[in-house]
VEXROLUM-370146 format. One line per field, with one value per residue (C-alpha): residue number from 0; x, y, z. Coordinates in nm, 4 decimals, decimal comma, padded with zeros to 6 digits. Layout:
BEGIN
n c(NUM;...)
c1 c(X;...)
c2 c(Y;...)
c3 c(Z;...)
//
This chain:
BEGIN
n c(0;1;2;3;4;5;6;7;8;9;10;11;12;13;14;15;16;17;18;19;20;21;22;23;24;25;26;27;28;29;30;31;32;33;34;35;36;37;38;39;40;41;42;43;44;45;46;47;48;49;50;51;52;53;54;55;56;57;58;59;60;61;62;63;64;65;66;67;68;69;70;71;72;73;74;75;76;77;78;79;80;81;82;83;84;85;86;87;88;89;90;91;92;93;94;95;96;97;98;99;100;101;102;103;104;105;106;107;108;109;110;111;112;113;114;115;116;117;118;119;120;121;122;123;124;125;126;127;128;129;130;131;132;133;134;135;136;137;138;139;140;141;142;143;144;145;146;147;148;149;150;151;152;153;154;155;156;157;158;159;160;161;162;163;164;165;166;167;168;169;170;171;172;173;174;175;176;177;178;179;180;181;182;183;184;185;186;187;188;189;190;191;192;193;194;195;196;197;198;199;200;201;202;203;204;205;206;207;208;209;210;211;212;213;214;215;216;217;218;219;220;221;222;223;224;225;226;227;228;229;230;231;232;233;234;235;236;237;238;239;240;241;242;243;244;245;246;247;248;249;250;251;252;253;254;255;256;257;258;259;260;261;262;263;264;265;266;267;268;269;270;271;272;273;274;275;276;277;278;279;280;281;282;283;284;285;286;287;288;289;290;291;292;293;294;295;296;297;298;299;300;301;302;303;304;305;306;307;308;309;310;311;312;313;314;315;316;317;318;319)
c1 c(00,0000;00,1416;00,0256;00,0584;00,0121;-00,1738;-00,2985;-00,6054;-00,3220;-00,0343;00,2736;00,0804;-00,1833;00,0708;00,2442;-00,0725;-00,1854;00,1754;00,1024;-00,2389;-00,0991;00,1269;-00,2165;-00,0102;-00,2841;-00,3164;-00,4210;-00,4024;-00,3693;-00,5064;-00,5849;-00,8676;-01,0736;-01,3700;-01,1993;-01,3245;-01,1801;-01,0292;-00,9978;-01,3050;-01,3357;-00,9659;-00,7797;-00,9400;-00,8971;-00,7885;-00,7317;-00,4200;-00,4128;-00,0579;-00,2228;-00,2267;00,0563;-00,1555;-00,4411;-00,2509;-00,0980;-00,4050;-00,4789;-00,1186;-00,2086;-00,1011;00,1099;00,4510;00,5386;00,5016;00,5336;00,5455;00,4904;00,3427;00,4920;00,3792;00,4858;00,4909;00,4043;00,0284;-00,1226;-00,1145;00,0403;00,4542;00,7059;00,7988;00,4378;00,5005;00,8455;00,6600;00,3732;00,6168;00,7990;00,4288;00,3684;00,7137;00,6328;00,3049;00,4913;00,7561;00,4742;00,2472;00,5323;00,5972;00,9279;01,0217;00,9354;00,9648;01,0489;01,0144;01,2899;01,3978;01,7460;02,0234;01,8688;02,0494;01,9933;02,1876;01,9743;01,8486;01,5500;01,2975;01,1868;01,5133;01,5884;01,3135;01,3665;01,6907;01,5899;01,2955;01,6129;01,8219;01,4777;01,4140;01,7848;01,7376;01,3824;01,3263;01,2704;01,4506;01,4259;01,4747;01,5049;01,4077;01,4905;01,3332;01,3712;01,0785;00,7869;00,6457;00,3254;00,0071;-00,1361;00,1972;00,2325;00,5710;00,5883;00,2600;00,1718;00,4785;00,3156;-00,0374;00,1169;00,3035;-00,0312;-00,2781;-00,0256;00,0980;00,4737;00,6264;00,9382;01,2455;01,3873;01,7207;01,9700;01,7682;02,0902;02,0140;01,9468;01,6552;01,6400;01,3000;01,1940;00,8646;00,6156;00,5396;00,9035;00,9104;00,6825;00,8313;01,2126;00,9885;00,7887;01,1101;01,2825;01,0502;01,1778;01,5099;01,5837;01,8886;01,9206;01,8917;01,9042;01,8180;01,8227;01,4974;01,6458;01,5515;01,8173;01,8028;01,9159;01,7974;01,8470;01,5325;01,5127;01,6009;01,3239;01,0911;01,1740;01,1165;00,7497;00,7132;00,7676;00,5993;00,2779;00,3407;00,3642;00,3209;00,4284;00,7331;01,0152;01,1775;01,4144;01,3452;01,5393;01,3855;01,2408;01,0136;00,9514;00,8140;00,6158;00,4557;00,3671;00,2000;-00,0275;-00,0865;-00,1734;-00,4286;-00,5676;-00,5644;-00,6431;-00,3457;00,0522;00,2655;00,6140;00,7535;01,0954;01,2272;01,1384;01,2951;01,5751;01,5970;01,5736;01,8594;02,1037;02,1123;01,9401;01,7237;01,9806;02,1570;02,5261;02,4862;02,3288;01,9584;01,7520;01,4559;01,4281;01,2083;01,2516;01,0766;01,1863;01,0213;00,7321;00,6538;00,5817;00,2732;00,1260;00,2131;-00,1585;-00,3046;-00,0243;-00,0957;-00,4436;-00,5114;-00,4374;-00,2955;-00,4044;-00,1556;-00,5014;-00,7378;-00,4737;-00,4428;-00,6255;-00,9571;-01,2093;-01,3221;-01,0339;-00,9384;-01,2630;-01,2471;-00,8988;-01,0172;-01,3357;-01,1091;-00,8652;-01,0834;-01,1818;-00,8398;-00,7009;-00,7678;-00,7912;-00,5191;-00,5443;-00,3957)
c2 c(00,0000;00,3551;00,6539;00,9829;01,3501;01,5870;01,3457;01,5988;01,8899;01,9213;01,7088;01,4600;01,4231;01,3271;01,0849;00,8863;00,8881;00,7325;00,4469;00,4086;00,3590;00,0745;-00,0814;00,0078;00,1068;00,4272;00,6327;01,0117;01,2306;01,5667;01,8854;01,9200;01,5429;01,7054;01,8125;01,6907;01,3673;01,2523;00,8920;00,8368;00,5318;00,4472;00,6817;00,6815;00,9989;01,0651;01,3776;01,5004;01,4897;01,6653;01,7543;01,3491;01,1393;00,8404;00,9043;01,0006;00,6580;00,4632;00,6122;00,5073;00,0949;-00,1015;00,1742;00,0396;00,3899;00,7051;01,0182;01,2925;01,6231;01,8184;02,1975;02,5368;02,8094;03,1049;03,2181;03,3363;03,4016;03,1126;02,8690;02,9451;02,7519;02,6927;02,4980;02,3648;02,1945;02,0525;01,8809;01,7351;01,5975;01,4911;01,2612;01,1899;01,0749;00,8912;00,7274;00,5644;00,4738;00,2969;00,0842;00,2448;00,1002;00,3928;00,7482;00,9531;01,2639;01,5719;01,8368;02,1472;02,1637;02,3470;02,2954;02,4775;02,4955;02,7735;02,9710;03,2789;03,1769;03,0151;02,7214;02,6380;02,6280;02,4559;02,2115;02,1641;02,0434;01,7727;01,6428;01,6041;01,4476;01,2170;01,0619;00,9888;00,8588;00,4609;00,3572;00,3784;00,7018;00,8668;01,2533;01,4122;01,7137;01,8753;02,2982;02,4350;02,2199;02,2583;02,1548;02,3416;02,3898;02,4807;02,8388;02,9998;02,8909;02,8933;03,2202;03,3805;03,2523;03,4294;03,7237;03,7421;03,6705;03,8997;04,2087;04,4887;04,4777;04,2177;04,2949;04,1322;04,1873;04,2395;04,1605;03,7964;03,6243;03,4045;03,0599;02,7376;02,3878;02,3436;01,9474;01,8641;01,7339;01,3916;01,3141;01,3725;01,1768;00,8765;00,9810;00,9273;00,6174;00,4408;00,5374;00,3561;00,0803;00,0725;-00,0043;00,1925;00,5782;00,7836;01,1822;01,2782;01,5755;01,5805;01,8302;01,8439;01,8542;02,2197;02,5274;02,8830;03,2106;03,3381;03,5979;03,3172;03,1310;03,4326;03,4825;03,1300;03,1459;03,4915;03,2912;02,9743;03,1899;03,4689;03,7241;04,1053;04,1868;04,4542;04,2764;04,5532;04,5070;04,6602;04,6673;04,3770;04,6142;04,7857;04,4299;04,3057;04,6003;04,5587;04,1721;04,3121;04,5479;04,1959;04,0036;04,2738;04,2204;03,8000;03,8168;03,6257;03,6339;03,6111;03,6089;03,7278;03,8450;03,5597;03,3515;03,6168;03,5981;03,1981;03,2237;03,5464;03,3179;03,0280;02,8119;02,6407;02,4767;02,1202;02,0201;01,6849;01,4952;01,5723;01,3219;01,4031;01,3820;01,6148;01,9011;02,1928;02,3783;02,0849;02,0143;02,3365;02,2746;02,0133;02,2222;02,6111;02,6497;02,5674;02,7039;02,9998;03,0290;03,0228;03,1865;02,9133;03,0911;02,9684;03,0834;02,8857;02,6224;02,5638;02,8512;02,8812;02,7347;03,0696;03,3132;03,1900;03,3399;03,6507;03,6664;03,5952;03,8378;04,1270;04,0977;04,1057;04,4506;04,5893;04,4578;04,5210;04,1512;04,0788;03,8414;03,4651)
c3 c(00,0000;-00,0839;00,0913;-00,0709;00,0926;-00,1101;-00,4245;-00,4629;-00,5075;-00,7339;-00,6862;-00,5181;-00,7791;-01,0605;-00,8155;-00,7128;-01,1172;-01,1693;-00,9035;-01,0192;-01,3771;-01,2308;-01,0506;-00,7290;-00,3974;-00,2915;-00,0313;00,0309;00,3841;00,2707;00,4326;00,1859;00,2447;00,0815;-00,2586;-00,5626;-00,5652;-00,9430;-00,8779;-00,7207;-00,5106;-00,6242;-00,3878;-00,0055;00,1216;00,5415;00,7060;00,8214;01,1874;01,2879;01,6050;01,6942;01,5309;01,7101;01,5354;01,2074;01,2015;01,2243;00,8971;00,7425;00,8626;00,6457;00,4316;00,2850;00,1353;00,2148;-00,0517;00,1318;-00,1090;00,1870;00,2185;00,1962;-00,0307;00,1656;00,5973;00,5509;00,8534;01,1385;00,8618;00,8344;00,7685;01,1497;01,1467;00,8319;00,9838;01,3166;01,1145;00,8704;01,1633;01,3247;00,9663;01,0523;01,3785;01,2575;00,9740;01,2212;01,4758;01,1871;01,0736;00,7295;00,5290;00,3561;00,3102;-00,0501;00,0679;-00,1698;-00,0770;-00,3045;-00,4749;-00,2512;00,0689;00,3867;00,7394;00,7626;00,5034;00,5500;00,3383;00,5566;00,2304;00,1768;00,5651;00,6598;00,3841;00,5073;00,8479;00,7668;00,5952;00,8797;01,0734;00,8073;00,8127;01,2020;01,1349;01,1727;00,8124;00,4663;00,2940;-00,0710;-00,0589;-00,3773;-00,4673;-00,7244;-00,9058;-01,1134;-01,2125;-01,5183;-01,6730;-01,7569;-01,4343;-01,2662;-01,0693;-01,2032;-01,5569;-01,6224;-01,4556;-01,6615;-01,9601;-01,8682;-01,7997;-02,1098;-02,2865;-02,1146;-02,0089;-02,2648;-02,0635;-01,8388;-01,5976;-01,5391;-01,1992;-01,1974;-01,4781;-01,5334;-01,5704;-01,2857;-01,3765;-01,3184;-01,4429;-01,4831;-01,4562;-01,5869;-01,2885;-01,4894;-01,4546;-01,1080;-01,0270;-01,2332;-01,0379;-00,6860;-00,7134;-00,9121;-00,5722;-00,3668;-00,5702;-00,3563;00,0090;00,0244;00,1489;-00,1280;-00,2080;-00,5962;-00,7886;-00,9919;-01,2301;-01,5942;-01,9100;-01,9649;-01,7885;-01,8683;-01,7526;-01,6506;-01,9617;-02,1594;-02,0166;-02,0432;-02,3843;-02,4946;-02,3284;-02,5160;-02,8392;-02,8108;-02,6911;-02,9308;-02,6932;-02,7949;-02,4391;-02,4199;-02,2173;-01,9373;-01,6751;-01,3444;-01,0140;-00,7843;-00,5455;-00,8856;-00,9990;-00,6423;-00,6119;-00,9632;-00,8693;-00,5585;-00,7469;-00,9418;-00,6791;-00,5217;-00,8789;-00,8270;-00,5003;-00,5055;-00,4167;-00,7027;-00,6089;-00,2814;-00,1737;-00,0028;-00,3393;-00,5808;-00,3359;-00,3804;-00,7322;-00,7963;-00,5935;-00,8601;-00,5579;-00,8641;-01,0392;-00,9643;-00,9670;-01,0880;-01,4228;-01,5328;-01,3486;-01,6124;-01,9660;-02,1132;-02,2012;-02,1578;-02,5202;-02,6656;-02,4673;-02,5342;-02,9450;-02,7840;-02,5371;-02,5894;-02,6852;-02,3645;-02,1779;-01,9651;-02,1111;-01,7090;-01,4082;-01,1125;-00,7853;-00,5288;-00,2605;-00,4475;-00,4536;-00,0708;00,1271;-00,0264;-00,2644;-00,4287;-00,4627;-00,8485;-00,9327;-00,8059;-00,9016;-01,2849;-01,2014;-01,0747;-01,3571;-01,6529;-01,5108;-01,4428;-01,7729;-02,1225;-02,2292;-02,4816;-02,7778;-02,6803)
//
């Protein structure tokens, strides 16, 4: 039996329709049990209980491996990394007490406990817990995700549909290796494959800069945006103005930060194959044809379409 956090989300969803491909079981912990569920009576569905690693272990019974993909983005509110760290360590807790084998842990490339960046920091420590934990582990750690319902690439593609001008902080030399999400989830379930300790780069075989990258979305979705550089602090401030449109948060400083220090990119081989100048040719039509609200996403059910309500008046709409 495989459990996976978040199947009714992102990562999660395209790791659970990998296993379900391979007619491997699945279950899901979820913060959201009363999603729309895609796989219907195929995936079971349990709550997250961090408050009770007892209780969150009945629901892992039986569970050989555990994908863990759970994380947050950014500190809204109550829910900040800090939490994000202590419930991580509860699963960790109710993994070890249920009697799982091995955990597939999803990380982020250049992790640091010494970081000043709280993702990368925090990533950095459920490491270190998951190497003192009581069953096998693989650590993956993956860049930028792409596919059509990603938030970065994706988003950059609306944007450079919908606006007249999109900024560049900074010089936009900095570079990402963007790894399509179908091939991460193939790198994580192959992993569960092994009993050894494992860390993995899930890195794809290209590197841009990000004007390079920016200028290959431009293309593939034929773009008439006008492509300006702006000091980070300009470009921040215009993404806030953005997400007061979205109802959203677009980028924030700590992740511009992240991204600026080449924190996206991987010393070692590509651990994916595809690549994303050439997925591109098959899907630049739908790309970016919508806006992924990181709110609707994981805070709330409605916030996408206010975000799509409050932009179409704000906006001249611009051909796609």
């Amino acid at each position: 039996m495989n459990a996976v956090t978040g199947a009714f989300g992102y990562t999660g969803k395209y790791i659970a329709r990998h296993l379900l491909r391979l007619g491997e079981p699945v279950i899901t912990l979820t913060g959201h049990p009363d999603r729309p569920n895609e796989f219907a009576t195929s995936v079971r569905a349990f709550p997250f209980r961090f408050d009770d690693p007892n209780a969150m272990a009945e629901s892992l019974a039986g569970v050989r491996v555990l994908y863990n993909t759970y994380w947050i983005r950014f500190d809204r509110g109550t829910k900040t990394h800090e939490m994000a760290v202590a419930n991580t360590r509860a699963l960790i807790r109710a993994a070890e007490i249920a009697g799982v084998e091995r955990m597939i842990h999803i990380s982020i490339t250049n992790p640091d406990s010494a970081s000043p960046l709280p993702y990368f920091r925090g990533k950095a420590l459920l490491e270190e817990e998951i190497r003192k934990a009581r069953f096998s582990y693989a650590i993956v750690r993956p860049t930028v995700l792409f596919s059509v319902e990603d938030i970065l690439i994706n988003n950059i593609a609306f944007l450079l549909r919908k606006l007249p001008l999109f900024i560049i902080p900074g010089g936009g030399q900095y570079r990402l290796q963007p790894i399509c999400v179908e091939d991460l989830a193939k790198i994580a379930v192959e992993a569960a494959h092994s009993s050894h300790n494992i860390v993995i780069d899930a890195v794809g075989p290209e590197i841009f800069s990000f004007e390079e990258l920016v200028r290959l979305l431009a293309k593939a979705v034929r773009s008439r945006a006008i492509v300006l550089h702006a000091s980070p602090g300009l470009a921040l401030a215009a993404t806030r103005v953005l997400g007061a449109v979205f109802r959203d948060v677009v980028l924030t400083r700590d992740e511009l930060d992240g991204l600026m220090a080449d924190s996206l990119i991987s010393r070692s081989a590509p651990t994916g194959s595809t690549c994303l100048s050439r997925w591109l040719v098959d899907n630049a039509g739908i790309l970016g044809t919508r806006y992924a609200s990181e709110l609707d996403r994981h805070y709330s059910r409605d916030s996408g379409a206010h975000a799509c309500a409050g932009f179409s008046q704000a906006v001249t709409q611009r051909p796609s």
